[in-house]
Structures are given as C-alpha cells and as structure tokens.
MMTF fields as JSON, N, C-alpha, C and O atoms, coordinates in Angstrom:
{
  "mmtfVersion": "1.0.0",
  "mmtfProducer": "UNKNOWN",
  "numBonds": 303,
  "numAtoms": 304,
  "numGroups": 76,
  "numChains": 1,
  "numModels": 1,
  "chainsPerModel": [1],
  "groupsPerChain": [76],
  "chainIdList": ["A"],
  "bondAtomList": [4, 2, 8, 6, 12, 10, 16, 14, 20, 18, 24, 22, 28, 26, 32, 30, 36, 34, 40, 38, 44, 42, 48, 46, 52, 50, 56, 54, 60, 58, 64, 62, 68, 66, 72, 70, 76, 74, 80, 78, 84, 82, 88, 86, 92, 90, 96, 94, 100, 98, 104, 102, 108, 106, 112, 110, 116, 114, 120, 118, 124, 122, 128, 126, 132, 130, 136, 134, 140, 138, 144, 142, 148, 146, 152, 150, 156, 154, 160, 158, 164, 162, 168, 166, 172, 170, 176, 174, 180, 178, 184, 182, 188, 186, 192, 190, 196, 194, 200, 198, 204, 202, 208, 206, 212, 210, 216, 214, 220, 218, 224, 222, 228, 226, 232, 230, 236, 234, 240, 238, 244, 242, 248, 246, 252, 250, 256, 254, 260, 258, 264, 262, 268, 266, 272, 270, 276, 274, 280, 278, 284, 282, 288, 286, 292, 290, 296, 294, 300, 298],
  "bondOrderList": [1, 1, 1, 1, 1, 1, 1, 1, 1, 1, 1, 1, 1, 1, 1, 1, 1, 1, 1, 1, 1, 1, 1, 1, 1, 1, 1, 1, 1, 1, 1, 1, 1, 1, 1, 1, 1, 1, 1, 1, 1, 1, 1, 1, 1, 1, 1, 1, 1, 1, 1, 1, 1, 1, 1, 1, 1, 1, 1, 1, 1, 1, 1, 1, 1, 1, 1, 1, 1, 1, 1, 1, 1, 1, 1],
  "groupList": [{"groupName": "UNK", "atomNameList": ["N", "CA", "C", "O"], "elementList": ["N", "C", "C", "O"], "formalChargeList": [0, 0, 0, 0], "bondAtomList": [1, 0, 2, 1, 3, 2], "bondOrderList": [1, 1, 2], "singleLetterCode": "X", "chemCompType": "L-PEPTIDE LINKING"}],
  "groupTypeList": [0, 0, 0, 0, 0, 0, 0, 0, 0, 0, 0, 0, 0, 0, 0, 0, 0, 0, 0, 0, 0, 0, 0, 0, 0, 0, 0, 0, 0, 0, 0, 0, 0, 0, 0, 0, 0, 0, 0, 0, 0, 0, 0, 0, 0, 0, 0, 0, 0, 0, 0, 0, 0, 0, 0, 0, 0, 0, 0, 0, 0, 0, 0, 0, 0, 0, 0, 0, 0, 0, 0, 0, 0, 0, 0, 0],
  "groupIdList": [1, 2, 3, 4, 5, 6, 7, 8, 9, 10, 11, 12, 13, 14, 15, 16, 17, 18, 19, 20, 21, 22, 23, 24, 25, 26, 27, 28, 29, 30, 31, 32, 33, 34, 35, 36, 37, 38, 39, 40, 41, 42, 43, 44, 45, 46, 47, 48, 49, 50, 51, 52, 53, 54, 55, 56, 57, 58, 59, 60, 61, 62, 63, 64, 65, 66, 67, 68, 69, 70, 71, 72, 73, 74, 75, 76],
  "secStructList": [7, 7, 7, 7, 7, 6, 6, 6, 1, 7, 2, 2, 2, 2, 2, 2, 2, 2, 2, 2, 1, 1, 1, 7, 2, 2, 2, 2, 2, 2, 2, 2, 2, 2, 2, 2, 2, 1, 7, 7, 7, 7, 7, 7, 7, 6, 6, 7, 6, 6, 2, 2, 2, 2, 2, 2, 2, 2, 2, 2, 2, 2, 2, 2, 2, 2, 2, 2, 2, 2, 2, 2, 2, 2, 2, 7],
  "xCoordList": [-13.888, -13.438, -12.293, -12.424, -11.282, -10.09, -10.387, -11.183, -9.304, -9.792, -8.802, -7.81, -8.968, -8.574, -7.41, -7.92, -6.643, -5.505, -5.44, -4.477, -6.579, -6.443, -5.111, -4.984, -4.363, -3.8, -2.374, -1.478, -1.979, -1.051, -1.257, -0.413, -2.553, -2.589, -2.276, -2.621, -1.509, -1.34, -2.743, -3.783, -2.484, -3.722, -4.649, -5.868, -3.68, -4.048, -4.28, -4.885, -3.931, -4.467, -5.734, -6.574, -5.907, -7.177, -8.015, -8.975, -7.829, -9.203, -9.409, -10.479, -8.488, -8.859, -9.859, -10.738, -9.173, -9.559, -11.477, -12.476, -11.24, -13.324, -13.638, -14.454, -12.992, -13.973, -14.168, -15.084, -13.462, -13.997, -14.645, -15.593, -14.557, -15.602, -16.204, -15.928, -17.309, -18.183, -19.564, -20.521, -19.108, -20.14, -19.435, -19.843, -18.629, -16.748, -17.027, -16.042, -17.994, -18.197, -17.02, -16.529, -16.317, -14.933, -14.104, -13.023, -14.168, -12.74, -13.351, -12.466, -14.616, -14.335, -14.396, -13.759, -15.087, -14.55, -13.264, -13.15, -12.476, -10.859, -10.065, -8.859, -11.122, -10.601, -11.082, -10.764, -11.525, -12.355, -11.63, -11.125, -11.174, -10.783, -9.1, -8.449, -8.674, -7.343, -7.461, -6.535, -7.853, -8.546, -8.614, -7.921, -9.133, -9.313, -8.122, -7.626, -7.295, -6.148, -5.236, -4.559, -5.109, -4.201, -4.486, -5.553, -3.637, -3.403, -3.622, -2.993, -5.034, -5.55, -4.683, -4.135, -4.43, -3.712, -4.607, -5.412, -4.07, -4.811, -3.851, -2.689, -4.788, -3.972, -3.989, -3.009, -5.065, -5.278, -6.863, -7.875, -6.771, -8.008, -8.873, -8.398, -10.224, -11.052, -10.527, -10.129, -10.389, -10.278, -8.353, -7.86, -7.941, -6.241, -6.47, -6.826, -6.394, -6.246, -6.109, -6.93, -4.972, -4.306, -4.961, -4.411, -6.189, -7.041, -7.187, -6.777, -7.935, -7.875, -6.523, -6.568, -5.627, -4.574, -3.588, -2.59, -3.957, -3.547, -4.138, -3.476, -5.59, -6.333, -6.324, -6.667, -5.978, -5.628, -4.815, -4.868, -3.004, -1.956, -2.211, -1.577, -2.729, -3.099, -3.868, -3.398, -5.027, -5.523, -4.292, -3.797, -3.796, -2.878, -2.07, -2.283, -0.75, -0.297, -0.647, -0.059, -1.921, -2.727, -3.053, -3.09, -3.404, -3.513, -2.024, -1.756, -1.638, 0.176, 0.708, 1.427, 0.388, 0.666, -0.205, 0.19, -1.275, -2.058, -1.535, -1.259, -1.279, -0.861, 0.564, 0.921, 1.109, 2.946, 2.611, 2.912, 1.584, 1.228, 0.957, 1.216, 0.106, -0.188, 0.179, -0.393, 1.416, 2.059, 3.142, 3.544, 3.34, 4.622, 3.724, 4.437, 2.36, 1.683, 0.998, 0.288, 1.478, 1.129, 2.496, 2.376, 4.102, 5.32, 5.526, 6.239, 5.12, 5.587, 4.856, 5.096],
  "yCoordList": [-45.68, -44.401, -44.655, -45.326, -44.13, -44.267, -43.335, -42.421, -44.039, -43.452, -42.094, -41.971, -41.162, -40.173, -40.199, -40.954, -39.909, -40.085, -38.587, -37.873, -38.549, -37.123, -36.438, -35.329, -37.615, -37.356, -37.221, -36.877, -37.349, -36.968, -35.342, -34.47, -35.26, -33.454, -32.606, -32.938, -31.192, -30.229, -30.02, -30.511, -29.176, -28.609, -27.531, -27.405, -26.692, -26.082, -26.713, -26.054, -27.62, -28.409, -29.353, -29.693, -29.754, -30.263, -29.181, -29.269, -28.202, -26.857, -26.573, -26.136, -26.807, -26.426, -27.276, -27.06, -28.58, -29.722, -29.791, -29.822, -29.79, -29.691, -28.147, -27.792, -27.115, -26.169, -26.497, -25.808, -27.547, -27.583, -28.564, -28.436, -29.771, -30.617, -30.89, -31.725, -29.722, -29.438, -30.822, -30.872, -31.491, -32.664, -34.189, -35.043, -33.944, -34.937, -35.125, -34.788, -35.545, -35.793, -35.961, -34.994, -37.046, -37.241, -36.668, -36.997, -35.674, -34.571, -33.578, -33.175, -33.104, -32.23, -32.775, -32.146, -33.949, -34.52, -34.573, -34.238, -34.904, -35.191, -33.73, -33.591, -32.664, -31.297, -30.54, -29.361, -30.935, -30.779, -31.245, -30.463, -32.762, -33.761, -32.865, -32.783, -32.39, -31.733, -29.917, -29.897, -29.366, -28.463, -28.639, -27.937, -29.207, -29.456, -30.084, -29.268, -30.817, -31.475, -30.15, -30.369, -28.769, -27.89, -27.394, -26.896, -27.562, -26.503, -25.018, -24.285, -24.688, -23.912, -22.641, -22.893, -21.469, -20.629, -19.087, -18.251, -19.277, -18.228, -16.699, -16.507, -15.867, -14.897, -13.65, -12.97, -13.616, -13.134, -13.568, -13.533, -13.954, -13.897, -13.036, -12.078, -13.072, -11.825, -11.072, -9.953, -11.48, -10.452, -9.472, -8.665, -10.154, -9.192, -7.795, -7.401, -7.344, -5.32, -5.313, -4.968, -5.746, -5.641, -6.4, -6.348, -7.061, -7.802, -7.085, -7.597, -5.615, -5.037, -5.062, -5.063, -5.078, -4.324, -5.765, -5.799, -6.954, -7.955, -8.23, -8.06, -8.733, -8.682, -7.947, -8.577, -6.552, -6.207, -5.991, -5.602, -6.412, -6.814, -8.455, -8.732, -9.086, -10.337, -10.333, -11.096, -9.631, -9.275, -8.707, -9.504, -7.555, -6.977, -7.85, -8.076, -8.586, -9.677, -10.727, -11.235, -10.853, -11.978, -11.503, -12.171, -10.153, -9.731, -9.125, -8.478, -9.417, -8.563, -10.068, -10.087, -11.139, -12.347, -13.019, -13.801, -12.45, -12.086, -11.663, -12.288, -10.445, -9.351, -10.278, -10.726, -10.298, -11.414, -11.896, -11.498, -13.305, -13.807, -14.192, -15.199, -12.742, -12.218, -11.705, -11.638, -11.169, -10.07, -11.442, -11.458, -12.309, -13.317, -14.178, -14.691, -14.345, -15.142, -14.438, -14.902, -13.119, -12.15, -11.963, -11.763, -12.234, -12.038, -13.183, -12.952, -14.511, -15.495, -15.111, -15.847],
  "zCoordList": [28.073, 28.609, 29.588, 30.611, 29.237, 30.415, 31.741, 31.958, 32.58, 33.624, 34.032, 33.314, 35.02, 34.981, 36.314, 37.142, 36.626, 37.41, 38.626, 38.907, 39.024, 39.488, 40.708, 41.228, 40.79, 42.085, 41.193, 41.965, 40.093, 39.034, 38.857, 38.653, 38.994, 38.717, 39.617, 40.751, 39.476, 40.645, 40.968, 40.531, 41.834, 42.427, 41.507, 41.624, 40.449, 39.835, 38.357, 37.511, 38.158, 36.682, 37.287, 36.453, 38.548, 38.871, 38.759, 37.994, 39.37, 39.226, 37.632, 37.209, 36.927, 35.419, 34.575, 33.74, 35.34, 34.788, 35.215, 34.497, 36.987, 36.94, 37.033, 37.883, 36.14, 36.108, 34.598, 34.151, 33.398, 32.462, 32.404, 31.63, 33.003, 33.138, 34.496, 35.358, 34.406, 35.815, 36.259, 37.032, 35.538, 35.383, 36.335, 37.122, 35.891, 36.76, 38.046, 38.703, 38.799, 40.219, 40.673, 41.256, 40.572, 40.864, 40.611, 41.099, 39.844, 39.971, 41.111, 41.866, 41.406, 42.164, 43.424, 44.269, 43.873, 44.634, 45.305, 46.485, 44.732, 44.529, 44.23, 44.028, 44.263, 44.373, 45.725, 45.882, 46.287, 47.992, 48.682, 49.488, 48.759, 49.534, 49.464, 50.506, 48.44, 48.2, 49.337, 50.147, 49.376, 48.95, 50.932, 51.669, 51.201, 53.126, 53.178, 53.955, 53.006, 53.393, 53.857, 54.861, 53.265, 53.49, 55.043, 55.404, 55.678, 57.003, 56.682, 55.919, 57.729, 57.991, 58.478, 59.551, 58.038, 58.155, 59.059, 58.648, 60.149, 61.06, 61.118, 61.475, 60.658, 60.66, 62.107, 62.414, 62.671, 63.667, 64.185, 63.486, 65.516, 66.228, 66.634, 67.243, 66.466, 66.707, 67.772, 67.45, 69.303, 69.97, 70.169, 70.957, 69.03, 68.728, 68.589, 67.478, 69.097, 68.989, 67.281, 66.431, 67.174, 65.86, 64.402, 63.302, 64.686, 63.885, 62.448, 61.407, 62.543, 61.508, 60.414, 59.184, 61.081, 59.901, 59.917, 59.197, 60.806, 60.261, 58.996, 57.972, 58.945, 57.834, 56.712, 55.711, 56.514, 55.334, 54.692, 53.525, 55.976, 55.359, 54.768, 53.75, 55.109, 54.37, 53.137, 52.293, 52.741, 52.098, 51.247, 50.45, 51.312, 50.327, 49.6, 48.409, 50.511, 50.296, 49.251, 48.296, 49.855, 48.226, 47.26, 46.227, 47.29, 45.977, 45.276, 44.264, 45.832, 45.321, 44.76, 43.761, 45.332, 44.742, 43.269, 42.404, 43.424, 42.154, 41.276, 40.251, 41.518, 40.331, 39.813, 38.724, 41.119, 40.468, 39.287, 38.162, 39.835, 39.118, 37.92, 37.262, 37.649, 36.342, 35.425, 34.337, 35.796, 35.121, 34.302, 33.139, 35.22, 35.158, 33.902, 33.04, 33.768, 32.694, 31.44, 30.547, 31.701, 30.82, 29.293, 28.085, 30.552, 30.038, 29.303, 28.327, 29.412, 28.665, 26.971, 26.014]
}
C-alpha cells in the first residue's frame, strides 16, 4: 500500500479525501492538526454593544460566500 502525502493536499481535497475514507486515522488527523493551525478570527467580544449585528453581518457574509461558491460550481 503506498503511502499517502497528505500535506500535498489543499485543505479542501484533504476534507474530501477523509470524508471518503472515514477509517484514515491519519488523514483526519492531518486534517485537525491543519484545521487548528489557522488563526483564530474574532469577530466581536461578548460585552461589544454592537455584538449582535457584528455576528450576523458575519454570519451573512459566509453564507453569501457559500452561495458564490455554488453558483461558480454549478456554472462550470
């Protein structure tokens, strides 16, 4: 069995890769260890006045990057 090169894969061909082989200790491993390496992105602290509507301009945002997304893998 050859071995698997996980650090050759994006981030998103590793998630493909152990959500199809969910058995791969070492891929998801090596998809965690990836996965915590990213800088933590704070969008507002509990006590900000403005907490609410930070949060669901963030929220919106990600899902508007979704939809991009989709529409862009829908067109090919």
């Amino acid at each position: 069995m050859s071995q698997i090169n996980y650090d050759a894969m994006s981030t998103t061909e590793l998630k493909q890769y152990f959500l199809k082989h969910r058995g791969d200790n070492a891929a998801f491993q090596a998809y965690l260890d990836r996965i915590n390496q990213r800088p933590l992105k704070i969008i507002a602290s509990p006590d900000d006045p403005d907490f609410d509507e930070k949060v669901q301009a963030a929220i919106r945002q990600k899902l508007e990057t979704a939809r991009n997304k989709s529409s862009k893998g829908s067109n090919t």
